[in-house]
C-alpha positions, 0 to 999 in steps of 0.5 A: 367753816363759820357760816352756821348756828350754834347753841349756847345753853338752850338758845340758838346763835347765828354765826355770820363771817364778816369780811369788813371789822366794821360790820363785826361791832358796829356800836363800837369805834374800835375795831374788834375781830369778833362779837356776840350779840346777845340780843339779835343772837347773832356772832359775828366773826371777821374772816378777813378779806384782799387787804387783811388776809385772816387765816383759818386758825385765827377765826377758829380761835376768834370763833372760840373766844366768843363762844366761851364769852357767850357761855360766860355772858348768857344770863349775865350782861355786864356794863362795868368797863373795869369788869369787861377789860378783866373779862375780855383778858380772860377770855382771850387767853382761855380762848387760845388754852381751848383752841390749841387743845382742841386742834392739838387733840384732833377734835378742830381740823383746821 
């Protein structure tokens, strides 16, 4: 499902299953299930693995949110951890309102 290129508002995205979180971010010490790299634009989507099993509908909807942080973020990249907290919030929610509406609809078979 995930191995494939995506095009966020004119510009080409590479979209890469991940099974080890760590290879997911690796500029950051916590651990995070997905990541756009604006500057490589490269997405980056844990798929799980033997020890964390990661079912289709949670890399749908990991895949989800960050697209819509890659729409979000195209042209703008904030640094202000206070913004990227209210962000990440934001865009997890409307991660999940898209992906139910989009499975619920017939347009994500999962």
């Amino acid at each position: 499902m995930l191995d494939n290129t995506v095009n966020i508002l004119g510009r080409v995205y590479a979209v890469t299953p991940v099974s080890d979180t760590g290879q997911v971010d690796t500029s950051r010490t916590s651990c995070c299930l997905g990541f756009v790299d604006h500057r490589s634009r490269e997405i980056r989507v844990f798929v799980g693995n033997t020890e964390r099993p990661w079912r289709i509908e949670d890399q749908a909807e990991t895949l989800v949110h960050e697209l819509l942080h890659g729409l979000l973020e195209a042209d703008i990249l904030l640094e202000d951890h206070v913004l990227e907290t209210r962000r990440e919030a934001f865009v997890a929610h409307l991660g999940m309102l898209v992906t139910d509406t989009l499975t619920r609809n017939g347009l994500l078979n999962l």
